[in-house]
C-alpha positions in Angstrom: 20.0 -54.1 -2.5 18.3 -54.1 -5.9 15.7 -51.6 -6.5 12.0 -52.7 -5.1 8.7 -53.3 -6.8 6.2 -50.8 -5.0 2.5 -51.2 -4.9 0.5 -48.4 -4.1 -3.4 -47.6 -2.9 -4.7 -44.2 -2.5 -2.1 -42.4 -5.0 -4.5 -39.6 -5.8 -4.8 -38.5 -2.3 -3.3 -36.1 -0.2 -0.5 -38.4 1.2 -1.2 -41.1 -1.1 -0.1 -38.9 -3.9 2.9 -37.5 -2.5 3.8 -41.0 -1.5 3.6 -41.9 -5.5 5.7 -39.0 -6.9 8.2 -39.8 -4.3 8.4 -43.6 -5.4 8.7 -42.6 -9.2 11.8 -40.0 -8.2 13.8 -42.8 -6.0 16.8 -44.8 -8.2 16.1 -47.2 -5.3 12.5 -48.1 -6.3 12.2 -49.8 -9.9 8.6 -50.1 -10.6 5.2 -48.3 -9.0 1.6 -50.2 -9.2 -0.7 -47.8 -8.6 -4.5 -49.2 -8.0 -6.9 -46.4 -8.7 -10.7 -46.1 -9.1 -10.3 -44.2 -12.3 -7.6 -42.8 -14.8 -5.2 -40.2 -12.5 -3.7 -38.9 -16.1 -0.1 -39.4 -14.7 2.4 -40.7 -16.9 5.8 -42.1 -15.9 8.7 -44.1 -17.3 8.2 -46.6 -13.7 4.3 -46.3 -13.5 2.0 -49.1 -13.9 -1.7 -47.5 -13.5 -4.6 -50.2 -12.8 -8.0 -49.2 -13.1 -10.3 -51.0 -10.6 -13.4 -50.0 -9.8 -13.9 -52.4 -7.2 -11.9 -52.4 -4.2 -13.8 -55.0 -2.3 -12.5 -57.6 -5.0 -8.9 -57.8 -5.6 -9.0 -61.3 -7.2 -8.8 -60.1 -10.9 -5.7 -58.5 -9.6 -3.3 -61.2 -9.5 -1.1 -60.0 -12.3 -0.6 -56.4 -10.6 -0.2 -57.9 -7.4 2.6 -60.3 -7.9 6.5 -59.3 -7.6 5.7 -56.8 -5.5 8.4 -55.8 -2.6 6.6 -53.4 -0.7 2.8 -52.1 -0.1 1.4 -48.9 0.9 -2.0 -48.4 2.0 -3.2 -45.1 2.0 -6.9 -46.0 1.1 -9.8 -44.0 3.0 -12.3 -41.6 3.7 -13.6 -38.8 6.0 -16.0 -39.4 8.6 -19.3 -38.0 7.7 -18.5 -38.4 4.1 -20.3 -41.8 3.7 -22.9 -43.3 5.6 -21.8 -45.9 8.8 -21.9 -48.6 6.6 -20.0 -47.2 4.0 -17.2 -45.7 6.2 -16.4 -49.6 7.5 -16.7 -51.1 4.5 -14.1 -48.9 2.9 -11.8 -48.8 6.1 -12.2 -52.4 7.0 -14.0 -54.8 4.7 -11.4 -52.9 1.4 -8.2 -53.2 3.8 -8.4 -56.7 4.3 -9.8 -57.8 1.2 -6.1 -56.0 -0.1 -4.3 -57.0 2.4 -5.8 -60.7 1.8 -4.8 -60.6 -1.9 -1.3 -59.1 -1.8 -0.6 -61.8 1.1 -1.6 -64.3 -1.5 0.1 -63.1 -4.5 3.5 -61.1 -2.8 4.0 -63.0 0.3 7.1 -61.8 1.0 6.2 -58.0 0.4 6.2 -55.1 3.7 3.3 -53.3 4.5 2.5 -49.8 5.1 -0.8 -48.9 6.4 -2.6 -45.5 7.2 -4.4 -46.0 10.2 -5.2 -43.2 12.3 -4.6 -41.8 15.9 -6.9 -43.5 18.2 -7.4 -46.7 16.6 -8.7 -49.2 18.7 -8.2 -53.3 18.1 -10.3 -54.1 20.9 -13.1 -52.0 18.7 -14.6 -51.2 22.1 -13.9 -47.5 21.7 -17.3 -45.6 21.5 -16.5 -43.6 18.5 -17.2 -45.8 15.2 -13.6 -44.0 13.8 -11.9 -45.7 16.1 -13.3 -49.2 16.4 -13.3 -49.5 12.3 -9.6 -48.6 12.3 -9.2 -50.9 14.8 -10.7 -53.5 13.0 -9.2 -52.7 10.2 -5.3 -53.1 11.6 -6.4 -56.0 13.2 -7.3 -57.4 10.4 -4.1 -56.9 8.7 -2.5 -58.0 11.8 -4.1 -61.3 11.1 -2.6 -62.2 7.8 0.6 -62.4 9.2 2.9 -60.4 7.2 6.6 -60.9 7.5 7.1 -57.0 8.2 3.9 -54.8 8.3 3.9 -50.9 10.3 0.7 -49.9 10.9 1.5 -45.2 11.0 -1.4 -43.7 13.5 -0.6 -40.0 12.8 -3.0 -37.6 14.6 -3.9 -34.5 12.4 -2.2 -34.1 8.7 -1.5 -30.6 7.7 -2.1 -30.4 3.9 1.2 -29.3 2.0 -0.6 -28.0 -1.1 -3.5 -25.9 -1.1 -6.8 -28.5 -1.2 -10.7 -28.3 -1.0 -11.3 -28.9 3.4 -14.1 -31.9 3.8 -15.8 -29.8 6.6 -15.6 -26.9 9.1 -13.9 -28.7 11.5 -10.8 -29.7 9.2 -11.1 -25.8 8.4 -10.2 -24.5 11.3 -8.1 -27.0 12.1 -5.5 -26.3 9.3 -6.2 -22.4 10.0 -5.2 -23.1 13.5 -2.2 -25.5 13.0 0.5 -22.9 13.5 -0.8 -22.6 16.8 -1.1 -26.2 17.6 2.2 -27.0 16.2 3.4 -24.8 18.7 1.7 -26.0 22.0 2.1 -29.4 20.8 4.5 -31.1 18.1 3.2 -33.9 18.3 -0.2 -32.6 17.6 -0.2 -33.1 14.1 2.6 -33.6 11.2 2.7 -32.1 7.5 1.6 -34.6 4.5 4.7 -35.1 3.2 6.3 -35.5 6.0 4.1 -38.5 6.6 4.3 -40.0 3.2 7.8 -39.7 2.9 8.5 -41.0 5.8 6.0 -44.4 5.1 8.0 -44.9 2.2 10.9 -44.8 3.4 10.0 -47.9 6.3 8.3 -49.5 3.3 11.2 -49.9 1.4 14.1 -50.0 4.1 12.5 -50.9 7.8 12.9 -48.8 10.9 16.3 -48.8 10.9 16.3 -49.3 14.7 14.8 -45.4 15.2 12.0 -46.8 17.0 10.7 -50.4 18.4 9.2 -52.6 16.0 6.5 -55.3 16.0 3.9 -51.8 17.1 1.6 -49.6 16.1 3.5 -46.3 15.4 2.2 -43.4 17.5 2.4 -39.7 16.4 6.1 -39.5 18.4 7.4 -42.4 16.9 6.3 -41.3 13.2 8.4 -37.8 13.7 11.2 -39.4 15.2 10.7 -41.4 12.0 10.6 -38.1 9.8 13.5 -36.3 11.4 15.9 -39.7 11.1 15.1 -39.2 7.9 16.0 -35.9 7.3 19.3 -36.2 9.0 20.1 -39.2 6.5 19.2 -36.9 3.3 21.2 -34.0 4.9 24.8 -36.0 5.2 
């Protein structure tokens, strides 16, 4: 297979970024969009950097958009960050309005998309996280996609050291030694999540796990240690 055209949201994130250096190092990727907010001051060889400010819009984006192989989504925000509003209009109204344009533009190109544990399509779950997730993969469901894998990974352990958003995320990462142990599939390590997103992006599921499903927090580190066991031969 020839090497793949990548386009990326949410590179200067916590998994968004890993995924981003990991795309740039593979022989089998040949060229990384990445659509940012503002300047990330990373330079490479395969990186095209697009400044957008508007993420609600992706219409003047048809020219980074097209020729693309393979999307991944790794756009959002914590709850309690933004206001109710915000929250779904950045996890929803943003999702869709990319998901609408790279549909347009790269029909034939795989999708990747950060949703979270507990997401619920239905959007009758009576936490606003959950229903605007939801929404959102449901939204993406709708555009009908030849191959899109919608990850719902429960907690992610930063890799790198990193600036917690509250108390709770705190203690959680304090804790996670702990909950790792009474529970592996209580949580998974950043870049073991964005590695592994690339990975499906750009090659599938290789048969690991079902398709045509959400991926649940077992299926993502069967996913991740399939993985592993292909870079180790």
């Amino acid at each position: 297979m020839d090497p793949q055209n990548v386009v990326l949201t949410g590179g200067t994130g916590m998994v968004g970024g890993i995924a981003l250096r990991a795309c740039l190092e593979r022989s089998d990727v040949a060229r990384v969009t990445s659509i940012v907010r503002r300047p990330s001051g990373l330079a490479h060889p395969k990186l095209r950097e697009v400044v957008h400010a508007d993420f609600g819009d992706f219409g003047p984006l048809q020219g980074a958009l097209e020729g693309q192989d393979a999307a991944l989504f790794f756009l959002g925000v914590y709850t309690g960050q933004v206001s109710a509003a915000e929250f779904r209009r950045i996890t929803v109204d943003c999702t869709q309005a990319f998901g609408a344009a790279l549909r347009r533009h790269s029909p034939q190109a795989t999708l990747c998309f950060m949703s979270a544990a507990g997401a619920d399509p239905t959007e009758t779950s009576r936490w606003m996280f959950a229903r605007d997730k939801g929404a959102a993969e449901k939204a993406l469901s709708a555009l009908g996609f030849p191959r899109l894998t919608i990850f719902r990974p429960g907690y992610i352990y930063p890799v790198t050291p990193r600036r917690e958003p509250n108390l709770s995320y705190r203690l959680t990462r304090a804790l996670y030694p702990l909950i790792r142990r009474l529970g592996p599939n209580l949580g998974i390590d950043s870049d073991a999540l964005a590695l592994t997103m690339v990975e499906v992006g750009l090659h599938g599921l290789s048969g690991v796990v079902p398709a045509g499903r959400p991926l649940e927090k077992a299926d993502i580190r069967a996913l991740d240690a399939a993985r592993r066991a292909d870079r180790a031969r």
